[in-house]
Backbone bond lengths (Angstrom), bond angles and torsions (degrees), N, CA, C in turn:
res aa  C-N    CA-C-N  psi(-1)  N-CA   C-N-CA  omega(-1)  CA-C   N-CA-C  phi
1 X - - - 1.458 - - 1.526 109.85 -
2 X 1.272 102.94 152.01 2.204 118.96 171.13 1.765 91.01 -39.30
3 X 1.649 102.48 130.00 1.469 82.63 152.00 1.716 111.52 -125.20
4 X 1.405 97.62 162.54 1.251 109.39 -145.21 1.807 106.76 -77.66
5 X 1.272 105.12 152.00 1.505 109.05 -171.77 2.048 109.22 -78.27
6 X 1.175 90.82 98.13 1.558 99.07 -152.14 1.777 93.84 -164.34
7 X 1.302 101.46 124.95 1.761 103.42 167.68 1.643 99.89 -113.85
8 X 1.267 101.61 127.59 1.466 119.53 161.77 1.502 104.79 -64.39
9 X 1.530 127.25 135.97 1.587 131.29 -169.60 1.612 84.82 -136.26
10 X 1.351 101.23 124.81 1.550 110.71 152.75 1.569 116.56 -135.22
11 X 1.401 112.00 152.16 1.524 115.04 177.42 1.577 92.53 -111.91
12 X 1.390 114.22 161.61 1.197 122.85 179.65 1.503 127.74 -157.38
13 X 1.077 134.40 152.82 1.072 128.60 136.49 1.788 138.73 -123.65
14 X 1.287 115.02 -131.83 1.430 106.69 171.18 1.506 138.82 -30.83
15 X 1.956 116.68 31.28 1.611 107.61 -143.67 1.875 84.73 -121.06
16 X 1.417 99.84 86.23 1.852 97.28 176.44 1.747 99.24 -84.61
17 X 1.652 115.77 -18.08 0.914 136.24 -146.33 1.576 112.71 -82.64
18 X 1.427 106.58 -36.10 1.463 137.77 -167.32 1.560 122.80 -117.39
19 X 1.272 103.66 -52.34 1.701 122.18 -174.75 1.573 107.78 -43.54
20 X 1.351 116.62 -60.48 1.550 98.52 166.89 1.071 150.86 -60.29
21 X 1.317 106.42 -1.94 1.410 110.15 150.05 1.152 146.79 -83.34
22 X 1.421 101.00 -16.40 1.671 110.62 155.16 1.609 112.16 -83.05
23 X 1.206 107.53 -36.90 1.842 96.10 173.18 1.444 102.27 -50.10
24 X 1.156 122.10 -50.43 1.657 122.78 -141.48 1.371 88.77 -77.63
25 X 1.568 140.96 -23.74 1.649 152.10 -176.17 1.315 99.00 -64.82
26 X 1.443 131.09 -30.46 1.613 133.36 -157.21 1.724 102.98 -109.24
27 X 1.353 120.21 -42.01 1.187 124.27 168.96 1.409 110.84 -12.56
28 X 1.506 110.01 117.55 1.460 133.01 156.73 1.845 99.75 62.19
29 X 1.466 113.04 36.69 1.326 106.57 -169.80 2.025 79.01 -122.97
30 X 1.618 96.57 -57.75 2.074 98.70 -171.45 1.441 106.68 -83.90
31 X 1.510 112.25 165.93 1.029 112.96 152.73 1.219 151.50 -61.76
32 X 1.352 110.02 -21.00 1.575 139.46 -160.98 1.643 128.16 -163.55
33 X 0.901 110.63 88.08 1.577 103.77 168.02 1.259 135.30 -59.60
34 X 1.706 131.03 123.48 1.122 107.35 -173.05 1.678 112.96 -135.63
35 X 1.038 121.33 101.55 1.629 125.26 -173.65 1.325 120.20 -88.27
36 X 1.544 129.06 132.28 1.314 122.39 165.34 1.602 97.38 -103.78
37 X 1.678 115.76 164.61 1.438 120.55 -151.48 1.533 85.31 -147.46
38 X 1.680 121.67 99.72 1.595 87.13 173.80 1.613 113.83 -60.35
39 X 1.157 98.76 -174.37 1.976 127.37 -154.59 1.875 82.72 -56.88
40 X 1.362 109.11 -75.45 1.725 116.55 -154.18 1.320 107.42 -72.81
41 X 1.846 134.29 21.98 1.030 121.17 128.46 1.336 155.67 -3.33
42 X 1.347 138.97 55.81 1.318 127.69 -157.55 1.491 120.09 -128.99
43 X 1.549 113.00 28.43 1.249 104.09 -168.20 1.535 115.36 -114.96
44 X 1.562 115.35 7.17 1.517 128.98 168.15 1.376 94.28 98.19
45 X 1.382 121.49 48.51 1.638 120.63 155.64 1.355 103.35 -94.25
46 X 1.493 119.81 -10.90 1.179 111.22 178.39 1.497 112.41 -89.12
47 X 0.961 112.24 -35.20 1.503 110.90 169.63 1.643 112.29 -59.75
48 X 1.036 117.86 -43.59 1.855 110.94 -178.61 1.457 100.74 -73.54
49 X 0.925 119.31 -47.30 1.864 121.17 148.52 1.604 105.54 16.01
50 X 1.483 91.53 -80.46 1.655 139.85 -160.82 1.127 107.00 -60.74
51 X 1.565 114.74 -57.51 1.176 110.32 -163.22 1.789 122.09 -97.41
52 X 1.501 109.34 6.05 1.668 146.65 122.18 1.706 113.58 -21.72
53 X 1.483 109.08 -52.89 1.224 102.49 -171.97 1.844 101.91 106.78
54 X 1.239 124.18 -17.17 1.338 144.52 151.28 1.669 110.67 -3.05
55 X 1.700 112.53 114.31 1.490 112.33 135.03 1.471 119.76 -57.30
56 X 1.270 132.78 108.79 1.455 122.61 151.78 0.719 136.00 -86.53
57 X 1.423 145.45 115.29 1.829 137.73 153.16 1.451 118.88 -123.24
58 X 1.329 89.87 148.15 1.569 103.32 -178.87 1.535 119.26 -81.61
59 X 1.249 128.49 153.84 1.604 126.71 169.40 1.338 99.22 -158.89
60 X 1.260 109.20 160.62 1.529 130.40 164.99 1.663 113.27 -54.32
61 X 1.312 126.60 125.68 1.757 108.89 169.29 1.690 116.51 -51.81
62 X 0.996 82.88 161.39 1.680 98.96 -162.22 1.457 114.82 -142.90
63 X 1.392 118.69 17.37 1.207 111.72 -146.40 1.641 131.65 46.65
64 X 1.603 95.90 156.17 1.940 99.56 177.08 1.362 117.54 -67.48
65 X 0.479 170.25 -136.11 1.577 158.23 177.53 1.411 113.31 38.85
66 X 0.991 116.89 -50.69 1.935 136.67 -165.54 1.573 95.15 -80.07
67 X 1.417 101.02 -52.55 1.461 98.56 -161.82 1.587 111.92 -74.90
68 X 1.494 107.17 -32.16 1.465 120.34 176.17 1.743 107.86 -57.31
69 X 1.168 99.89 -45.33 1.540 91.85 -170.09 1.345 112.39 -83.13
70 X 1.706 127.04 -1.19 1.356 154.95 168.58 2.024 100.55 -61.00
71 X 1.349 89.74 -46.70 1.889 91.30 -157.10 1.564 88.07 -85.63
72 X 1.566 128.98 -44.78 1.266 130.41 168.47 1.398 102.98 -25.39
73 X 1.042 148.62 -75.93 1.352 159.32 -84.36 1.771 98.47 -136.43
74 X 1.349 99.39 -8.66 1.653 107.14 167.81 1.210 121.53 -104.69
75 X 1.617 121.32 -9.13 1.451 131.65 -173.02 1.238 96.63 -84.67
76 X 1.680 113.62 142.30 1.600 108.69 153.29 1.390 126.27 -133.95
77 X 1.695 96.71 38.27 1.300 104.50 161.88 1.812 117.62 -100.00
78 X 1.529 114.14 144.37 1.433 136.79 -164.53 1.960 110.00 -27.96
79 X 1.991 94.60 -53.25 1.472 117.29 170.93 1.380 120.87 -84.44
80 X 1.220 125.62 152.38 1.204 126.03 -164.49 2.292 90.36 -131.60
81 X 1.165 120.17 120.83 1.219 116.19 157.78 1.737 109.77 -114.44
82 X 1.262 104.54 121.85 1.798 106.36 168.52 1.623 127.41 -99.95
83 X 1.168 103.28 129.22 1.584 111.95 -165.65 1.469 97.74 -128.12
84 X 1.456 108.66 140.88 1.154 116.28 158.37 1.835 116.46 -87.04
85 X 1.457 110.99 -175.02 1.508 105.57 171.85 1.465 123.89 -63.96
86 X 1.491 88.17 -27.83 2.135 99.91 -152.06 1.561 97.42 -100.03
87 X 2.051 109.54 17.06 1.155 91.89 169.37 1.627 124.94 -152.90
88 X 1.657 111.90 173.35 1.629 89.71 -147.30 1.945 92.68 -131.21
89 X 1.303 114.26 150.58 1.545 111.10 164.60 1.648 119.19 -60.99
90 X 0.945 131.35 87.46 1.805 112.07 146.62 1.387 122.86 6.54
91 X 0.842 118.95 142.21 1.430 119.52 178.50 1.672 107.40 -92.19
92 X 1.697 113.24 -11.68 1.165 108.97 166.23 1.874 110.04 -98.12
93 X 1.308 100.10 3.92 2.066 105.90 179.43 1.486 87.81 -75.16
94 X 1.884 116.45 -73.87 1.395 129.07 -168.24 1.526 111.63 -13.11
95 X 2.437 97.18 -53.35 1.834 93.37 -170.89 1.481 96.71 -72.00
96 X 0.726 128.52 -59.96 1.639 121.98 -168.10 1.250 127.69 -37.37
97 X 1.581 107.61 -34.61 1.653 118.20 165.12 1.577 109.18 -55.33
98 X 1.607 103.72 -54.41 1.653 107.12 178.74 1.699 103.97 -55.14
99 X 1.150 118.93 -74.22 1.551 119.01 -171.11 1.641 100.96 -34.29
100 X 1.827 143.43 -36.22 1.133 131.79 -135.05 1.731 70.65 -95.01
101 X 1.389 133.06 -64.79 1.404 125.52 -151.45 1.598 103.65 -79.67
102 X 1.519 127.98 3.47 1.477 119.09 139.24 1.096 130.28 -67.37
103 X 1.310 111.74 -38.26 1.990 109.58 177.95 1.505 129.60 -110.20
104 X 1.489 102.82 -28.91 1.599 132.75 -156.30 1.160 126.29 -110.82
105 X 1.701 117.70 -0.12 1.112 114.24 175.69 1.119 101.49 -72.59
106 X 1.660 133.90 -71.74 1.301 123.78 -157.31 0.893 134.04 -61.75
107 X 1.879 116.81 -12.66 1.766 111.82 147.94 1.197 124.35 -87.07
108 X 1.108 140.86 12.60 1.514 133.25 -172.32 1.995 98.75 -144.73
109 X 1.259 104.08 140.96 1.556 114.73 175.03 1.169 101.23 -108.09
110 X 1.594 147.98 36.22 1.494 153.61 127.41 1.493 108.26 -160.60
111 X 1.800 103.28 -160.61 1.277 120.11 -169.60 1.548 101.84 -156.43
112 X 1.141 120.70 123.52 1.715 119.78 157.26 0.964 104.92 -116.14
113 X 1.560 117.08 162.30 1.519 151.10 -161.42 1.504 137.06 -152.23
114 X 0.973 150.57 136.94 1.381 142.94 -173.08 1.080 108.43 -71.61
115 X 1.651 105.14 133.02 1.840 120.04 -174.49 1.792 92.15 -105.13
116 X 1.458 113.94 121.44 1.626 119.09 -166.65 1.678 89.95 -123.70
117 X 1.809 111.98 102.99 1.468 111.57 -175.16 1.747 113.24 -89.01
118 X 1.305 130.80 132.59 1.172 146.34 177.93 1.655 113.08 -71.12
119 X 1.302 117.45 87.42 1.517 109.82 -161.93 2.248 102.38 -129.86
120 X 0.662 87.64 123.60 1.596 96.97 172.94 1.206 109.57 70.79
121 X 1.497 120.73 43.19 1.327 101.40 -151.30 1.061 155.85 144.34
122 X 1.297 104.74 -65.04 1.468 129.33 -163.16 1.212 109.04 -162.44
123 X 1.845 126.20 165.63 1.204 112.90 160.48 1.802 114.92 -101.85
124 X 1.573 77.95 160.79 1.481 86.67 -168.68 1.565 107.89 -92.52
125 X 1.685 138.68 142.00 1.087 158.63 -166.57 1.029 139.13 -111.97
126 X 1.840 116.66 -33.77 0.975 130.96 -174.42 1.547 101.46 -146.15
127 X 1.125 112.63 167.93 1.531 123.18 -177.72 1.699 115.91 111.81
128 X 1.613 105.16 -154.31 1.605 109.54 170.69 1.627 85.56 -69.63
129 X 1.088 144.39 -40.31 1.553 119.28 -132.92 1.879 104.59 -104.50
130 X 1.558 112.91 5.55 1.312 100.27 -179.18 1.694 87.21 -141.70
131 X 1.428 107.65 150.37 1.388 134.63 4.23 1.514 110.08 -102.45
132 X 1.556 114.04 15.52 1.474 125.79 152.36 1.813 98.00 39.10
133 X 1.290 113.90 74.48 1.700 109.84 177.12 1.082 135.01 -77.77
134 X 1.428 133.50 84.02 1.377 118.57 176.03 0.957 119.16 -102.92
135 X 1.873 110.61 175.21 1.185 135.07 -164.01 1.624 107.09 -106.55
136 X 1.349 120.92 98.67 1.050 115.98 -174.93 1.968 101.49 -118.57
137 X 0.953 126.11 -16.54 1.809 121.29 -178.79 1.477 115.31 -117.73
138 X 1.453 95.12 112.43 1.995 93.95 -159.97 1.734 85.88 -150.03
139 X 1.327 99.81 155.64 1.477 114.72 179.10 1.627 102.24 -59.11
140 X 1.293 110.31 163.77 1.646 103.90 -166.25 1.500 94.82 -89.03
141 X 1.721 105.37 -34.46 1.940 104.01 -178.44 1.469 116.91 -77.10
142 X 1.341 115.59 26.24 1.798 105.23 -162.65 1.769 95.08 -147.18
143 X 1.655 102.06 7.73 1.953 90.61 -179.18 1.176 83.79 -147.77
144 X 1.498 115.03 156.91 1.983 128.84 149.43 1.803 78.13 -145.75
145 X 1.412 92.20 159.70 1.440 146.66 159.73 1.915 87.72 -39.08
146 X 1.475 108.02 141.18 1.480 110.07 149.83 1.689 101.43 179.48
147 X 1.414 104.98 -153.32 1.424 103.63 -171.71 1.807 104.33 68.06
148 X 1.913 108.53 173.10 1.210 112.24 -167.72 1.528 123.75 -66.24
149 X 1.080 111.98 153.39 1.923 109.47 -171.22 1.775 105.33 -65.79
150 X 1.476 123.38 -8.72 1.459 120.22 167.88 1.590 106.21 -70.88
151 X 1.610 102.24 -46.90 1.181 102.99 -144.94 1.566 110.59 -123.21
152 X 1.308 116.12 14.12 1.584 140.18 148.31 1.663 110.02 8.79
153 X 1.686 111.84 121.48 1.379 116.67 -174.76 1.467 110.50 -142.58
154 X 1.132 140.32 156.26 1.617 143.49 117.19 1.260 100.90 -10.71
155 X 1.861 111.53 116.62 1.335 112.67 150.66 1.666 104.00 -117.04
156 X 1.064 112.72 113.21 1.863 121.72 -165.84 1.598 103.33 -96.83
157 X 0.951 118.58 160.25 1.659 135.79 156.73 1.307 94.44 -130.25
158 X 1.602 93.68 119.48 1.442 100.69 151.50 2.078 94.30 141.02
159 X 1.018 104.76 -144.83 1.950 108.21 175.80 1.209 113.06 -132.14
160 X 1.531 123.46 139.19 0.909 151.20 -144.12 1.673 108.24 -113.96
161 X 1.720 142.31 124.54 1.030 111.75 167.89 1.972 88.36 -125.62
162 X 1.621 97.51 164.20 1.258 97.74 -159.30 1.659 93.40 -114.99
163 X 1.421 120.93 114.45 1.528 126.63 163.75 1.110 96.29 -67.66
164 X 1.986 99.49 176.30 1.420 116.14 -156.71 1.760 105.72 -111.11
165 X 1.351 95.32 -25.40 1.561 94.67 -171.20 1.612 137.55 -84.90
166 X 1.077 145.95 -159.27 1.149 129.72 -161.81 1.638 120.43 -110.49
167 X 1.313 127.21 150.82 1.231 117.13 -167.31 1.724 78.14 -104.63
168 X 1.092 162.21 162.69 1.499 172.04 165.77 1.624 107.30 -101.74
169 X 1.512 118.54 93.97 1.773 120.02 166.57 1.376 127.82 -99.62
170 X 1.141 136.06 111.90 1.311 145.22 174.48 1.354 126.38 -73.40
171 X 1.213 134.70 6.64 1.464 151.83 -113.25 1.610 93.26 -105.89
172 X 1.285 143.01 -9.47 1.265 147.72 177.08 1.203 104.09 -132.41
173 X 1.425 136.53 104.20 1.142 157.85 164.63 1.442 128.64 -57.72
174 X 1.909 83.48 -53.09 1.531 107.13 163.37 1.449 113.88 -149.56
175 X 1.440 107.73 -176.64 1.433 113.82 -179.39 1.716 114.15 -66.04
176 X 1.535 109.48 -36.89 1.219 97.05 -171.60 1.644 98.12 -90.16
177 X 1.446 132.87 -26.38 1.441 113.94 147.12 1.661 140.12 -7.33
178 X 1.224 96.77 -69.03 1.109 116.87 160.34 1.680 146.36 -65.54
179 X 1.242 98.39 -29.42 1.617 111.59 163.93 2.347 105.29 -91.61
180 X 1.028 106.07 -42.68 1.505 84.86 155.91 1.608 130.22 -60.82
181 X 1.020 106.79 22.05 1.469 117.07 169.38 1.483 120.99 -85.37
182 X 1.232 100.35 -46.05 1.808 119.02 -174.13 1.346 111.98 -58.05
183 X 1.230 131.33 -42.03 1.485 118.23 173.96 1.131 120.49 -63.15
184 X 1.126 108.19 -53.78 2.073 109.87 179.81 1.693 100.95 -45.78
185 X 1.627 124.55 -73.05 1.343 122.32 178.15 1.221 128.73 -26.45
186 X 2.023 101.53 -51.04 1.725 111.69 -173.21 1.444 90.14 -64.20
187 X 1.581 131.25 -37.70 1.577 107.75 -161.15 1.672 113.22 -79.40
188 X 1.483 106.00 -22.07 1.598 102.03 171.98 1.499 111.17 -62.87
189 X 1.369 125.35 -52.55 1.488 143.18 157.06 1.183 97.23 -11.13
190 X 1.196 139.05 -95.44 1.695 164.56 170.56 0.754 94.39 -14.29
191 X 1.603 149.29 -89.53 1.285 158.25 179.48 1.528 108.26 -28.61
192 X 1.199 118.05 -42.34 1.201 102.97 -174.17 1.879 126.88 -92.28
193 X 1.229 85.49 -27.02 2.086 117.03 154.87 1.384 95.31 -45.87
194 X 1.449 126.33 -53.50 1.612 118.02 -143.00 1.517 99.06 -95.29
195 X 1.219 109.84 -14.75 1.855 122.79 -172.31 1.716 77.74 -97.59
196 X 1.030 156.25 -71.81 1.316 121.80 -148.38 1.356 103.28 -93.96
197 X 0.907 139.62 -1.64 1.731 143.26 150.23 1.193 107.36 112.05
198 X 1.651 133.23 20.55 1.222 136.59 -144.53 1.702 114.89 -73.13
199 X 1.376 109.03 153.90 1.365 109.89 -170.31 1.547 111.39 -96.83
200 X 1.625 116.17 140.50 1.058 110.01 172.10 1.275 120.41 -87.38
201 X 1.621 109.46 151.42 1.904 124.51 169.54 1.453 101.11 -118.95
202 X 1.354 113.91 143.90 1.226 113.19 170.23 1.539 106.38 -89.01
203 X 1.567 118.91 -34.36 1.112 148.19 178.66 1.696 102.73 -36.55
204 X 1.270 89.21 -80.89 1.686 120.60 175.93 1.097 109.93 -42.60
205 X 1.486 137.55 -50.54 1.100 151.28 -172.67 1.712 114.42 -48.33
206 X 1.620 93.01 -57.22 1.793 123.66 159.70 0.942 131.81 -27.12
207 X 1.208 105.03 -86.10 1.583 131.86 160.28 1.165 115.92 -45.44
208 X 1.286 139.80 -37.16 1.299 142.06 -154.20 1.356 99.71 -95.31
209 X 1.426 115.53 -39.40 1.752 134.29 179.82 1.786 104.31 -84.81
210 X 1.549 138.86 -18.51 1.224 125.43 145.97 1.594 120.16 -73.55
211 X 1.121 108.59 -15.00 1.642 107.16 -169.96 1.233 95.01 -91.19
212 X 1.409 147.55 -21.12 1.554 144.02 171.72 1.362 101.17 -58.93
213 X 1.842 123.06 -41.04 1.266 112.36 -168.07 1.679 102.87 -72.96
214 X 0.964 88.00 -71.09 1.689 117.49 177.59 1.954 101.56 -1.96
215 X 1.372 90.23 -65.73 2.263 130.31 -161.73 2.116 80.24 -54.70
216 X 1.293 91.73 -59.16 1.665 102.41 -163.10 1.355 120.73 -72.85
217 X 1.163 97.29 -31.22 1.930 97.73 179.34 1.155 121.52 -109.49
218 X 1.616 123.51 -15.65 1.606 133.85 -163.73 1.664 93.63 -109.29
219 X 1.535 126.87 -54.11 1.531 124.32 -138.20 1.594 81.93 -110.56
220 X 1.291 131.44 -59.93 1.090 150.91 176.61 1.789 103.51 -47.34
221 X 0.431 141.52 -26.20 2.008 151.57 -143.02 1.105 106.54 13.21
222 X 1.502 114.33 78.20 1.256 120.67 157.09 1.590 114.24 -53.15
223 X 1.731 117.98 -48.77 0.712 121.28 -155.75 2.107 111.84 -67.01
224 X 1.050 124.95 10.32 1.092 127.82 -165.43 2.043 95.91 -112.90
225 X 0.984 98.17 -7.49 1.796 114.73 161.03 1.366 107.03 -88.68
226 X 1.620 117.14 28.20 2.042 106.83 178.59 1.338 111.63 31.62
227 X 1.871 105.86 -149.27 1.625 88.64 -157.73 2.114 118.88 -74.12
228 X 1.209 80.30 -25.15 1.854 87.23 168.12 1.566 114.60 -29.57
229 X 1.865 107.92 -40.64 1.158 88.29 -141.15 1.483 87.99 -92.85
230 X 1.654 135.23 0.63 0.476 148.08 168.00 1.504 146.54 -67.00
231 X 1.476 76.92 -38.20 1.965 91.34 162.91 1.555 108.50 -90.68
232 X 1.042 126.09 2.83 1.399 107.96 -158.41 1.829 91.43 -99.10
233 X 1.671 100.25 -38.73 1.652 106.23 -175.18 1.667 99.55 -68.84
234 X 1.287 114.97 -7.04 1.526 110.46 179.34 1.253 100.77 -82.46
235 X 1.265 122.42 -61.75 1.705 124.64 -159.73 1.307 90.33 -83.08
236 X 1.361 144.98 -9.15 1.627 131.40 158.42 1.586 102.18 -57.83
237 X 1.395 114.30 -61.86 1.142 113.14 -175.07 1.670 120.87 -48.13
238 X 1.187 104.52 -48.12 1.715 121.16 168.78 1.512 108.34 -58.15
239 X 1.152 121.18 -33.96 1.298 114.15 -159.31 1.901 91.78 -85.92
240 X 1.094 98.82 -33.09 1.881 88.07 -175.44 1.797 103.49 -86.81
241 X 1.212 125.95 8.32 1.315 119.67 168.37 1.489 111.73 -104.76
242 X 1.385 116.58 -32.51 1.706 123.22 133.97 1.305 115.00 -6.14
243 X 1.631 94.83 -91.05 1.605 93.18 -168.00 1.396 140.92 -90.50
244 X 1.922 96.56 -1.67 1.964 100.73 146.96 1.057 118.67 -61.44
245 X 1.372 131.05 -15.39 1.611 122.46 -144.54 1.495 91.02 -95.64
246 X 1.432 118.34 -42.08 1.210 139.98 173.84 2.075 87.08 -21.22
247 X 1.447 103.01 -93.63 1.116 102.97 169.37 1.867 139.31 5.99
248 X 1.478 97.51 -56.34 1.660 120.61 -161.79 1.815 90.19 -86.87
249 X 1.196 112.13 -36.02 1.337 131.91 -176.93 1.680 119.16 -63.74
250 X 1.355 106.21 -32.32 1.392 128.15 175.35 1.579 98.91 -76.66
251 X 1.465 115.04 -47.63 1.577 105.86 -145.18 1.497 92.48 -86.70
252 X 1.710 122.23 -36.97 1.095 141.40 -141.25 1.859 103.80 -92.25
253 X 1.187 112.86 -33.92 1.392 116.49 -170.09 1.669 125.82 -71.96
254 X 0.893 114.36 129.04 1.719 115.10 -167.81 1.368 124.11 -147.60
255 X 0.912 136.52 123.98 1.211 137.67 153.08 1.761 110.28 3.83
256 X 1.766 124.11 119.06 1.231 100.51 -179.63 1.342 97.57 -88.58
257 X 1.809 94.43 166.60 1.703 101.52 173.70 1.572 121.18 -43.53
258 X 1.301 119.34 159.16 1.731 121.89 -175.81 1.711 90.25 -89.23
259 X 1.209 85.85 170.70 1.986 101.42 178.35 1.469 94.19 -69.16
């Protein structure tokens, strides 16, 4: 089939493990593949890269945001699609991509879609983590990267239409995968608390960390995801009392008294 005037952009690092499966998702769909690799790369993601059909270049990390709008900025095809490593097109996303640049390009300057993550198991459906919509296929002149370096997005001009099908994320491998996550986040978190001078609540803190469970497992129906869906609205909840505490931890910590 035509493939579509569209460069696939990925940033990457250490993923020999994963990455081809999102290349192999794009196959004969874009025009161009284009990967950045930070520098200390060495485990032959660059080679499957390669043998993808892959632009490669190397750069220093830069953060997500930085780096995203880094690999952007090497494509020179019209469409821009962004993929991470740990993730792959649907075979019902692929048609929908085709159907969007048959009818929909010339009214809309992107497309978002539901990101459906594969965790313990199974995939997950309901909760914080589905149908989690992003915006990953947008004209290259009408979006960059912005918002916080945790939490990094598509900022578009122009209209948006939203397909139905699934973007496929692998991004938790395992449990402890996934809980080594929280420090890096809580410390971007922190950084950004301490730059706007923000005040602590212990109160707030509480509340804010039962209502994650509450949002995710009660209103959300986590609970119809069995126990998955269950731990995940837990350690959501944990994970945002994590990284306020971070906070209390900054203001609160001192030198203990001498003998």
């Amino acid at each position: 089939m035509e493939r579509l005037p569209l460069s696939a952009c990925l940033i990457s690092g250490a993923e020999a493990a994963r990455i081809g499966r999102a290349l192999e998702s794009v196959r004969g769909l874009v025009s161009e593949i284009v990967v950045v690799l930070n520098e200390e790369t060495q485990d032959g993601t660059e080679e499957i890269c390669l043998r993808h059909g892959a632009k490669v270049h190397r750069m220093p990390w830069k953060g997500f945001r930085d780096q995203k709008n880094a690999v952007q900025d090497l494509a020179v095809q019209p469409w821009i699609l962004q993929l991470d490593a740990d993730e792959e097109l649907s075979p019902g996303l692929r048609d929908q991509i085709r159907g969007f640049f048959r009818g929909d390009q010339g009214r809309f300057v992107g497309a978002r879609f539901p990101r459906k993550v594969w965790f313990l198991g199974r995939w997950i459906t309901h909760g914080d983590w589905y149908p989690d919509r992003v915006l990953r296929l947008y004209r290259r002149d009408a979006g960059r990267w912005g918002g916080a370096e945790e939490h990094c997005r598509v900022e578009l001009n122009g209209s948006v239409k939203d397909l139905t099908a699934d973007l496929h994320h692998y991004t938790n491998p395992t449990i402890t995968a996934y809980l080594n996550k929280f420090p890096y986040y809580a410390d971007l978190y922190l950084k950004r608390q301490l730059e706007a001078e923000a005040r602590w609540s212990s109160m707030g803190v509480i509340v804010r960390s039962l209502w994650r469970f509450v949002r995710a497992y009660i209103f959300r129906r986590g609970f119809l995801d069995g126990y998955p869906g269950f731990f995940i609205a837990f350690s959501t909840a944990y994970s945002t009392l994590f990284r306020h505490t971070r906070l209390y931890e900054q203001r609160h910590s001192s030198r203990p008294p001498g003998p």
